[in-house]
C-alpha positions in Angstrom: -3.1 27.5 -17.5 0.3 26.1 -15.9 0.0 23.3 -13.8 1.5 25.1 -10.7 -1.0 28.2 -11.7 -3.8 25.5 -11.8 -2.8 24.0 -8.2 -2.7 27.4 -6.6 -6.3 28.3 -7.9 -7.8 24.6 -6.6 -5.9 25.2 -3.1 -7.6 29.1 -3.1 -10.8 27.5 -3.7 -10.5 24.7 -0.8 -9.1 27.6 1.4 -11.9 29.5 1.1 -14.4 26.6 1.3 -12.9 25.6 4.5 -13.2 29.0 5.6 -16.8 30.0 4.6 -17.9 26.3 6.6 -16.1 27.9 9.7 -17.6 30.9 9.2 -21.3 29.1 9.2 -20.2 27.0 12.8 -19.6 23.7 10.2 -16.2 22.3 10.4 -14.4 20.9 7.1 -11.1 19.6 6.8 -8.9 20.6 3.9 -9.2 16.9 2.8 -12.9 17.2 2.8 -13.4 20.3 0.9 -10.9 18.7 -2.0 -12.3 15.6 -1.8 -16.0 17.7 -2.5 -14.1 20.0 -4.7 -13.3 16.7 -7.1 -16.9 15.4 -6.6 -18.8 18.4 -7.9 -16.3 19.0 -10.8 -16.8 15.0 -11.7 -20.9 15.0 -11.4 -22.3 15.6 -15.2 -24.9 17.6 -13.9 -22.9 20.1 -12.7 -21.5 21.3 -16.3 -17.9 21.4 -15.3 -15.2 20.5 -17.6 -12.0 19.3 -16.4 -10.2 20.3 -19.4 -11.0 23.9 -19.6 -9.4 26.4 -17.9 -12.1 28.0 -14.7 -13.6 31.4 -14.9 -14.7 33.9 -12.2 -18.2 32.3 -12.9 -17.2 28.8 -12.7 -14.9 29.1 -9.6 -17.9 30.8 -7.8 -20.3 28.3 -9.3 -18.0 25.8 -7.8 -17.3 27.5 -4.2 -21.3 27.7 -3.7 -22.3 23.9 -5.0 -19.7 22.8 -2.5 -20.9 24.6 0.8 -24.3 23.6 -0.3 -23.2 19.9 -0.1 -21.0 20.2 2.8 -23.6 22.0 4.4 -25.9 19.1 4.0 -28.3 18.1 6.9 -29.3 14.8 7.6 -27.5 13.4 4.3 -26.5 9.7 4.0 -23.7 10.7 0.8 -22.4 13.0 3.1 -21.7 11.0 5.8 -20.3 8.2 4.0 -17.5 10.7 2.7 -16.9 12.1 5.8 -16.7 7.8 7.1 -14.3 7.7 4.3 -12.4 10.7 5.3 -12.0 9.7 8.8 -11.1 5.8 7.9 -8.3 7.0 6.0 -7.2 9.4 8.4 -7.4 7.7 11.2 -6.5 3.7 10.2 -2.9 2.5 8.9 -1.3 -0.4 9.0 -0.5 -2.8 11.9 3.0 -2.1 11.7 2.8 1.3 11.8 0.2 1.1 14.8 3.2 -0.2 16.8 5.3 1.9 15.6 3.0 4.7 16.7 2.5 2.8 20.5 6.0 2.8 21.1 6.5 6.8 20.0 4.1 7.5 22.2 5.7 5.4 24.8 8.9 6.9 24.3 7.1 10.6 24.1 5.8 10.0 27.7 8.7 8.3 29.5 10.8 11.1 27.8 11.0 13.5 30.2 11.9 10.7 33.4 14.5 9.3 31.4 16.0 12.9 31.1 16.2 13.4 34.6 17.6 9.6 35.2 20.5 10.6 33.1 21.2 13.8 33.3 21.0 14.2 37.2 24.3 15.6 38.8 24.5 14.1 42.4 25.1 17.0 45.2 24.1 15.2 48.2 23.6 11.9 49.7 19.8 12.3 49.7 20.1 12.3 46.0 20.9 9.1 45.4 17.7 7.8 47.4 15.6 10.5 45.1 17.6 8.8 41.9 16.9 5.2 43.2 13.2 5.7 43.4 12.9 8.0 39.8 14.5 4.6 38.1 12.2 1.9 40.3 9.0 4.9 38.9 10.5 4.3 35.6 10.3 0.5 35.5 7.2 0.4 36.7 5.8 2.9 34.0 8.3 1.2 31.1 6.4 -2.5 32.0 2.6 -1.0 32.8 3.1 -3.8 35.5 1.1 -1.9 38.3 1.1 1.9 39.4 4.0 4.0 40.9 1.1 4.9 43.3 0.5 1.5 44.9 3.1 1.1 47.6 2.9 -2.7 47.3 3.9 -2.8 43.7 6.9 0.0 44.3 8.3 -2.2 47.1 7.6 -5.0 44.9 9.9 -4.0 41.9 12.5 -2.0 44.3 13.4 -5.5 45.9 13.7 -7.2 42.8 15.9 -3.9 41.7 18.1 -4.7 44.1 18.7 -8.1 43.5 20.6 -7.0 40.3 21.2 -3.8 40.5 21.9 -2.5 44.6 21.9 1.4 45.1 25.6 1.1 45.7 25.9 0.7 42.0 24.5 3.9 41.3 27.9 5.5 41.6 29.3 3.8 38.6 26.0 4.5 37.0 26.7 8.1 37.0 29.6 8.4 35.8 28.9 6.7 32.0 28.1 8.6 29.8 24.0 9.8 28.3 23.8 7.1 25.7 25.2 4.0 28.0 23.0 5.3 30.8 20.3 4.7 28.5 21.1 0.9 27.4 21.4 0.0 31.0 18.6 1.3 32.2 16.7 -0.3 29.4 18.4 -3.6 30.1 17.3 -2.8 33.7 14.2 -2.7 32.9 13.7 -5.5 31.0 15.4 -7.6 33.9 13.2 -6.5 36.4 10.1 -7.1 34.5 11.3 -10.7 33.8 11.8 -11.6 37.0 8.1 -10.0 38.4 7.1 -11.7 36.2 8.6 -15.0 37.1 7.5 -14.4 40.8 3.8 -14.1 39.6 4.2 -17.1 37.4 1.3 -18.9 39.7 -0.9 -16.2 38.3 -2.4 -15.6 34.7 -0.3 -13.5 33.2 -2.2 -11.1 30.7 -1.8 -7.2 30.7 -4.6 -5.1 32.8 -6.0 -3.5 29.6 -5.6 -6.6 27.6 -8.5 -8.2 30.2 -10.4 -5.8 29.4 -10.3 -5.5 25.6 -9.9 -8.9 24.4 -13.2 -10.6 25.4 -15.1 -7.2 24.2 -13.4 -5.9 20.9 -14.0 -8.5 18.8 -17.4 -9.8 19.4 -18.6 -6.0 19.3 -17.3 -5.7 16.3 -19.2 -8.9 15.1 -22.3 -7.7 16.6 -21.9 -4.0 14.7 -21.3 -5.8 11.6 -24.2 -8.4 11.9 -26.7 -4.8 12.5 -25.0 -3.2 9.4 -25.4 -6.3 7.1 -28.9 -6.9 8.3 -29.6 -2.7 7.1 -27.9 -3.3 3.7 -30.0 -6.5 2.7 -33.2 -4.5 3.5 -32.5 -1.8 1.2 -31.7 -4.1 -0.7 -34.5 -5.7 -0.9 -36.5 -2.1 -0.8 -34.7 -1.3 -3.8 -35.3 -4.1 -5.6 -39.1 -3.9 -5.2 -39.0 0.0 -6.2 -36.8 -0.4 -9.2 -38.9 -3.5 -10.7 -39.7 -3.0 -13.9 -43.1 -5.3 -13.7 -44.2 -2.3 -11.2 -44.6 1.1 -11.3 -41.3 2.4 -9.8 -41.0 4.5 -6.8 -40.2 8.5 -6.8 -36.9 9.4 -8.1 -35.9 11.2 -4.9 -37.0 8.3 -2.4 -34.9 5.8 -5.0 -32.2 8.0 -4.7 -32.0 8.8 -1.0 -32.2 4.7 -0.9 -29.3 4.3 -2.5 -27.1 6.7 -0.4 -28.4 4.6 2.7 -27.3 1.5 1.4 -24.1 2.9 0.1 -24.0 4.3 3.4 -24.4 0.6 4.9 -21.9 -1.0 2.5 -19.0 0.8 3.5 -19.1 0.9 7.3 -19.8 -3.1 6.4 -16.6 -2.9 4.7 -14.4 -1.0 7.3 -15.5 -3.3 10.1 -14.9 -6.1 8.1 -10.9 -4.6 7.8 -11.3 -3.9 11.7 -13.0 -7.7 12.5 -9.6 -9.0 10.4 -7.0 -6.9 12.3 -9.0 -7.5 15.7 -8.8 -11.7 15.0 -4.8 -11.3 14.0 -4.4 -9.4 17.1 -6.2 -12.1 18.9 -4.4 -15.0 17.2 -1.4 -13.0 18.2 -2.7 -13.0 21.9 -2.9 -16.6 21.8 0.8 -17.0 20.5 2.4 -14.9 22.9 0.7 -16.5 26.4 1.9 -20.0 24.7 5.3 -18.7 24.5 5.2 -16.8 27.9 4.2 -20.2 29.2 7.5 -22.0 28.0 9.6 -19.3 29.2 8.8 -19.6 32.9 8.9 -23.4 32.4 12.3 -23.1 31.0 12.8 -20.8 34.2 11.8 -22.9 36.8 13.8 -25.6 35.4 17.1 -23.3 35.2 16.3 -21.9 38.4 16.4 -24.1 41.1 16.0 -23.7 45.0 19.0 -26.0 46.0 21.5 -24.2 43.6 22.2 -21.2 42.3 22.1 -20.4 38.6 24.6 -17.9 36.6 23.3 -15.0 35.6 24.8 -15.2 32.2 21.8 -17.8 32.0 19.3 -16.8 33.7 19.5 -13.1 32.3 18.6 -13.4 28.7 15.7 -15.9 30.1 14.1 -12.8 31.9 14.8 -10.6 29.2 12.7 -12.5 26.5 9.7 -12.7 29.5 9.8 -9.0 28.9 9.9 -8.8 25.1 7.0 -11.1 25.1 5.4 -8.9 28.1 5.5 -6.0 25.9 4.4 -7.9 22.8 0.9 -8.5 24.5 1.0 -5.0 25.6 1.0 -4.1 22.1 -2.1 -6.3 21.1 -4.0 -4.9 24.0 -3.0 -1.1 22.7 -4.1 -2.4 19.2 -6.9 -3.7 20.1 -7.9 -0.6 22.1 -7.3 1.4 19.2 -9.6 -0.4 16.9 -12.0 -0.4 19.3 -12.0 3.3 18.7 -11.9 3.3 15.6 -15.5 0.9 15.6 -16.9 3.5 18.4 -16.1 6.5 16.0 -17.7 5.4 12.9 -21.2 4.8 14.4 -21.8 9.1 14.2 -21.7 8.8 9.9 -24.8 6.2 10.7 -27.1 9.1 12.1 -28.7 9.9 8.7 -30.1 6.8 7.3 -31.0 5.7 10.2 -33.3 9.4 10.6 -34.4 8.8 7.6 -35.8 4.8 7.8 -36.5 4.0 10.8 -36.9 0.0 11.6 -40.6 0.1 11.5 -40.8 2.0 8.4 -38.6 -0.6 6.8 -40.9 -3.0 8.0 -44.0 -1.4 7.0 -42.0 -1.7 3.3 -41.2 -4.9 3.7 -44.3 -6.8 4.7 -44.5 -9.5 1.6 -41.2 -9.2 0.7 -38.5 -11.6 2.1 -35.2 -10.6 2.8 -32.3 -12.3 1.4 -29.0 -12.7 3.0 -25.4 -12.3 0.9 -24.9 -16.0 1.9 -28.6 -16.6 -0.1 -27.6 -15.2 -3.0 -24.6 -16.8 -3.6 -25.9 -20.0 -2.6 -28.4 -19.4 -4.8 -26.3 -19.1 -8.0 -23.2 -21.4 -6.7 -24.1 -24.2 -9.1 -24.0 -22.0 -12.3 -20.3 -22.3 -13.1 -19.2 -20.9 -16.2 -18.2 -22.9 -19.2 -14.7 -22.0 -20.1 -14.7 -24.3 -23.2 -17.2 -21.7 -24.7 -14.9 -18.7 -23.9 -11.5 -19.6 -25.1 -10.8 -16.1 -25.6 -11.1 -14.4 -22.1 -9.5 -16.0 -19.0 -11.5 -17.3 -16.4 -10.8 -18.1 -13.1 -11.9 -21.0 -10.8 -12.0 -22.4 -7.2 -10.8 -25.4 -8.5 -7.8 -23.6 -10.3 -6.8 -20.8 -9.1 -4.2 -20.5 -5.7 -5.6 -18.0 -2.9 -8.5 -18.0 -4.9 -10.6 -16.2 -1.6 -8.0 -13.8 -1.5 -8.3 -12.6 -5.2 -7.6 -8.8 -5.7 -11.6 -8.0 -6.9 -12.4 -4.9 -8.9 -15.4 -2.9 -7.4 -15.2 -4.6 -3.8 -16.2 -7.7 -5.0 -19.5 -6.2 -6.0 -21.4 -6.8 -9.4 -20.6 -4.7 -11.9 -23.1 -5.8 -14.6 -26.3 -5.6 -12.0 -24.3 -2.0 -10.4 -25.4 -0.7 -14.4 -28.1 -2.7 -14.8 -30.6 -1.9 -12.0 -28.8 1.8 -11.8 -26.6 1.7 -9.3 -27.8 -1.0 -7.6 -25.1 -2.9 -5.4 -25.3 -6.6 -5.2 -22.5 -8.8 -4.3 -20.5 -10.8 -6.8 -20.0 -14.7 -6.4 -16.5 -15.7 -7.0 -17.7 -19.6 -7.2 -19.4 -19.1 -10.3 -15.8 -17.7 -12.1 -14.0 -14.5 -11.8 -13.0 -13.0 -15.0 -9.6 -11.7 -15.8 -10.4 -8.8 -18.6 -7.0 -6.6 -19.2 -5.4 -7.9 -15.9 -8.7 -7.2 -13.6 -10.7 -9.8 -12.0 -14.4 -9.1 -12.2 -17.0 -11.2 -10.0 -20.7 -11.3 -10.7 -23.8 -12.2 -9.0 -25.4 -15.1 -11.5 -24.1 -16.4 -14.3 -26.5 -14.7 -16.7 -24.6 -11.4 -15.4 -21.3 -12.9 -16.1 -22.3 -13.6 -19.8 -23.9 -10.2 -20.1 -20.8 -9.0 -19.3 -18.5 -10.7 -21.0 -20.6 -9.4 -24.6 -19.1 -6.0 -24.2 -17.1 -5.6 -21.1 -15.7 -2.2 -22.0 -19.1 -0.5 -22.2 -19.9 -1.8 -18.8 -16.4 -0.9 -17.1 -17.3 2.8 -19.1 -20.9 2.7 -17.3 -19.4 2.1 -13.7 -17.7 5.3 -14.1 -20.4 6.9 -15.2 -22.8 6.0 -12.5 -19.7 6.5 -9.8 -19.6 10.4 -11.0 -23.1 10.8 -9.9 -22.6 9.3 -6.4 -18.9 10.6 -5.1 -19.2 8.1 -2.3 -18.9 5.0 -5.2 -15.2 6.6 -5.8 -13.9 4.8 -2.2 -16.4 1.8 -2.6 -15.9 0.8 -5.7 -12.2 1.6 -5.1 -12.3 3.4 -8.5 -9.5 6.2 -7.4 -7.0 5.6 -10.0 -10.0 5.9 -12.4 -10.8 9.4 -11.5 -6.7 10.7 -10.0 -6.4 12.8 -13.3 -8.9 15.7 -11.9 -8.1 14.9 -8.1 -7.7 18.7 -6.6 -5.6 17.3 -3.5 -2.7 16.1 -4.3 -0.8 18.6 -2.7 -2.7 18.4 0.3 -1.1 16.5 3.5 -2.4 15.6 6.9 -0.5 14.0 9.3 2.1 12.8 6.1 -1.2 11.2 4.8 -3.2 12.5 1.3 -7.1 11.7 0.6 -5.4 10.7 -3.2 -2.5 11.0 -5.0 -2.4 10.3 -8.5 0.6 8.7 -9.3 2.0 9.7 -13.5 4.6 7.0 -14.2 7.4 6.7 -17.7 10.0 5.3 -18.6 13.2 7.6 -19.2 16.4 6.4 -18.8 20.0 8.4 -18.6 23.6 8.3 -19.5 26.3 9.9 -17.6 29.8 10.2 -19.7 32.6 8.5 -18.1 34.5 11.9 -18.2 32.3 14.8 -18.7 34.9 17.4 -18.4 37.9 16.0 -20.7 40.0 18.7 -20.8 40.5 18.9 -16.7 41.8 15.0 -16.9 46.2 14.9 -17.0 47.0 11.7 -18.7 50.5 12.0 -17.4 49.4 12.2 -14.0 51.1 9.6 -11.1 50.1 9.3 -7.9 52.7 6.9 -6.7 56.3 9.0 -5.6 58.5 5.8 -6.2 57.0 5.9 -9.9 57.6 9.9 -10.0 61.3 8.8 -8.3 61.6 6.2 -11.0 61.1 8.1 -13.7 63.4 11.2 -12.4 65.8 8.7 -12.4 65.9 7.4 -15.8 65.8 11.1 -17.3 68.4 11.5 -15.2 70.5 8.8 -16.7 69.6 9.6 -20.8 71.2 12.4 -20.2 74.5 11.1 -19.5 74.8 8.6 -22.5 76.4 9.6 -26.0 73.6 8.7 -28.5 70.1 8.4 -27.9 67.3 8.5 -30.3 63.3 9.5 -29.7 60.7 8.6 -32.0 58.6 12.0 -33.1 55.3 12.6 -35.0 56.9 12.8 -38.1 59.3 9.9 -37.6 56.3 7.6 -36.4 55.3 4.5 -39.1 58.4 5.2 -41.1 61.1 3.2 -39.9 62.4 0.8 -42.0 60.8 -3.1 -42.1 61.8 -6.4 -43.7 59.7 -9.6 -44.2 59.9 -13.0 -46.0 57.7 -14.4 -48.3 57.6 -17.4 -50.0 56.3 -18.3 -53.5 53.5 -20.2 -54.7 54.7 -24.0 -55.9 53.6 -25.6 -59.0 52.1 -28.5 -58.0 49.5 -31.0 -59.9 47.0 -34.2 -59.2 46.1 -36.7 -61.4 42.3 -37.9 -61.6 41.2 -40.9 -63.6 39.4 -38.6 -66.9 39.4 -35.3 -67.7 35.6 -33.9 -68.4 34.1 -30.8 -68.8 30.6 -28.9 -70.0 29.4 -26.0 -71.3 26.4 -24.3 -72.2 25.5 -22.2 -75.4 25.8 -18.5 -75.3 22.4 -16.8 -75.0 21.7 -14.8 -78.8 18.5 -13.3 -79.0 17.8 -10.3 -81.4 14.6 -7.9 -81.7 13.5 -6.2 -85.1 11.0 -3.3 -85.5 12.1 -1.6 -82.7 12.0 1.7 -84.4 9.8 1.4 -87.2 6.0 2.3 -87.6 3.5 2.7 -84.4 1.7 -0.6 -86.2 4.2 -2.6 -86.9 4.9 -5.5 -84.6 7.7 -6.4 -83.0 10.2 -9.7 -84.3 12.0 -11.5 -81.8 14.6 -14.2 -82.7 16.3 -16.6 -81.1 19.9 -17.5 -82.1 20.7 -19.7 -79.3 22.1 -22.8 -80.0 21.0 -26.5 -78.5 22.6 -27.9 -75.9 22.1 -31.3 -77.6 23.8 -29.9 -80.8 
């Protein structure tokens, strides 16, 4: 089967997934049903193989495993795919974030700005209607009050004025769309500054940044402190169930255990990306109101009662008010949005929490204390590994290695030799004890009797991993093992908002030569570009033809013209040395006798070669 044939069946199959959940009242995204689509083909249970081409049986085989999963009530895997899904739909970067604040910005303001610039004035009245549509643009462009509050409007029309009076509005219509545009930007930016300047005996922080700043963060330290406190109980539950000196618990309650806490672990992990992002924003915050702060002092100092200041000065002082005015905007839109984000994850919670309630936790945890992730490393801190003993794998330390806390981890950080050990069992790894560098990936581990199991045969264990990850789908984005399984991802084709669940990426080298002249028979060697050569040249033909005698050199002519040169012969010439001396050696004479004679006679070598002495 062709690749693009093979592409086209996987997308039918998602198609009609998608479909057949609508049908049944479930909604699935297209990224959902591929991402299920991957995870039922990967599970070993399922029989699926990945190299051989799908029958009717196997592609209806596959349709109905994957409506049964997605179809799933009260499921803990589940939801933690469908966390992951919207996670990586719904997060980006903090660059693009702003990027996405100001589009929006731009998307609403749109349609004022159109009428700002392209209004054709009829009547007088019209330049009072225009006047007021740029003071309602302002307002909106520096979220510095509502066009509503008449206060506010008379506020930034008399500080309008000051710079720009509605006289001016005649040379304003006559530039053209795009100049209009840069003005009334600069406007903008000049009236915000100097609102701002009047209000300086005020805090100055943005309306929603009040509101978000003191809330975001700390709820996302509280959300996190909940989820931790869930994943070290089942933990711990697991750890009593799976104990070897006891009879372990039923397969399907160890199971359904180990989607909860996988469940746990990765909203732990998102809010821990959200908590980072939220504290930038904050330390941003905290930046910006220091630098709005020396702006309005370098203000008041420029900008005196008793004299008057240039506005070549004073300008670009109220223009950088605004750019930082905006700036904090920005963190107060970003922090709203992860705020969301937070709010929006707690839904793919529902089923553990269904299925283990606090009290039956307790009930499960009576004699059993509960240890913390701090506990555990703290625990096995002091057990540093040797590296004198392991001179053949690299091992680094706290001690040694630079940005040692911000180390790229395999797994999360998590324990790869107790994830295999105690069946999918997901403990923490400590990074004090030494993080291993096996085929340029750092590995940490939870004790050091871990690391040293490991480091016996760290390929089988890396093999395992995978293994246990096919069984639970929701390991793939935990573990962070998607370049491990890209090779059978079914969505690579799929986009969402320019964004892919996975795209395996196939890289090679190849390289390529392009000829200097690939068509040589289109190239005129005689060619000249330059008319006083062309002039040049007519010329000289010109005057050949008027002499007597000329002569041309032709192909046959070529390399036989007539040459002379001068030599000179060798001298005699002689030295005379104190003796003459020379040396010889004897000729080598060595003959062989009964080369042809009897098979059982024996060869007679003699040696004829005279002495050197002699």
């Amino acid at each position: 089967m062709s690749r693009i044939h093979a592409e086209s069946v996987i997308k039918n199959i998602i198609r009609e997934i998608v479909q057949a959940c609508a049908e049944k009242g479930h909604a699935a995204s297209d990224t959902l049903a591929a991402f299920m689509v991957k995870a039922v083909v990967l599970d070993p249970r399922n029989g699926f193989n990945v190299d051989r081409t799908l029958t009717k049986q196997d592609v209806h085989k596959l349709e109905e495993l994957c409506l049964s999963k997605l179809m799933e009530k009260s499921s803990p895997s589940l939801d933690t795919i469908k966390m992951q899904e919207y996670f990586e739909m719904n997060y980006t970067s903090r660059r693009e974030y702003v990027e996405e604040i100001h589009r929006m910005l731009e998307a609403k303001l749109s349609p004022l700005s159109r009428e700002i610039t392209d209004n054709r004035l009829k009547i007088r009245s019209d330049l009072d209607v225009l006047y007021h549509k740029i003071v309602t643009y302002i307002l909106l462009r520096s979220s510095m009050g509502s066009p509503s509050d008449v206060n506010t409007v008379q506020e930034a029309t008399a500080a309008l004025q000051s710079i720009f009076p509605q006289t001016e509005l005649g040379a304003f219509m006559v530039l053209v769309k795009k100049d209009k545009e840069l003005q009334l930007s600069e406007l903008t930016m000049i009236v915000t500054g100097i609102r701002l300047f009047n209000k300086a005996k005020k805090e100055l922080m943005p309306s929603l940044l009040t509101e978000v700043l003191p809330v975001t963060s700390k709820s996302i330290k509280n959300e996190m402190s909940v989820t931790q406190s869930l994943a070290w109980k089942y933990t711990a539950v697991l750890e009593n169930l799976m104990d070897s000196d006891n009879q372990p618990g039923p397969y399907e309650c160890i199971t359904l255990f180990k989607e909860a806490l996988y469940n746990v672990r990765q909203h732990e992990v998102f809010l821990k990306i959200l908590l980072t992002d939220a504290c930038l924003c904050v330390k941003h915050v905290e930046i910006l109101q220091t630098e709005l702060s020396s702006q309005l002092k370098m203000l008041k100092e420029t900008i005196k009662p008793q004299t008057a200041a240039p506005t070549t000065t004073v300008y670009p002082l109220f223009k950088v008010l605004s750019k930082l005015w905006s700036g904090l905007q920005d963190e107060a839109e970003l922090l709203n949005i992860l705020g969301n984000v937070k709010l929006n994850l707690q839904p793919f919670l529902a089923s553990q929490e269904k299925f283990f309630s606090e009290a039956y936790l307790h009930s499960l945890l009576e004699t059993t204390k509960v240890k913390t992730d701090e506990q555990r490393m703290s625990e096995s801190s002091d057990e540093q590994i040797d590296q004198t003993l392991w001179n053949t794998q690299e091992w680094l330390m706290p001690e040694t290695a630079a940005s040692f806390n911000e180390l790229p981890l395999q797994y999360n950080g998590f324990c790869s030799y107790m994830l295999v050990k105690r069946d999918g069992l997901l403990l923490p790894g400590n990074p004090d004890i030494g993080v291993l560098k096996h085929k340029d990936k750092l590995y940490a581990f939870s004790s050091k009797e871990a690391a040293l199991k490991f480091l016996s045969c760290p390929d089988y264990f890396v093999a395992e991993v995978e293994e246990k990850t096919k069984y639970f789908p929701e390991l793939i984005q935990l573990l962070q093992q998607n370049q491990q399984f890209s090779c059978v991802s079914p969505s690579s084709e799929i986009n969402q908002k320019g964004k892919t669940w996975e795209e395996p990426v196939t890289k090679c080298d190849n390289g390529t030569q392009t000829v200097t002249h690939p068509m040589e028979t289109n190239i005129n060697k005689t060619y000249e570009w330059n008319e006083w050569e062309l002039r040049r040249k007519a010329l000289k033909q010109a005057d050949l033809q008027t002499k007597v005698t000329h002569s041309v050199q032709t192909d046959l002519s070529q390399m036989r013209r007539q040459n002379s040169t001068q030599t000179f012969f060798s001298k005699n010439a002689a030295c005379q040395v104190k003796r003459d001396c020379g040396s010889n050696v004897p000729r080598p004479q060595i003959y062989l006798a009964c080369l042809r004679g009897q098979k059982k006679e024996q060869m007679v070598k003699t040696n004829l070669t005279r002495s050197i002495n002699e």
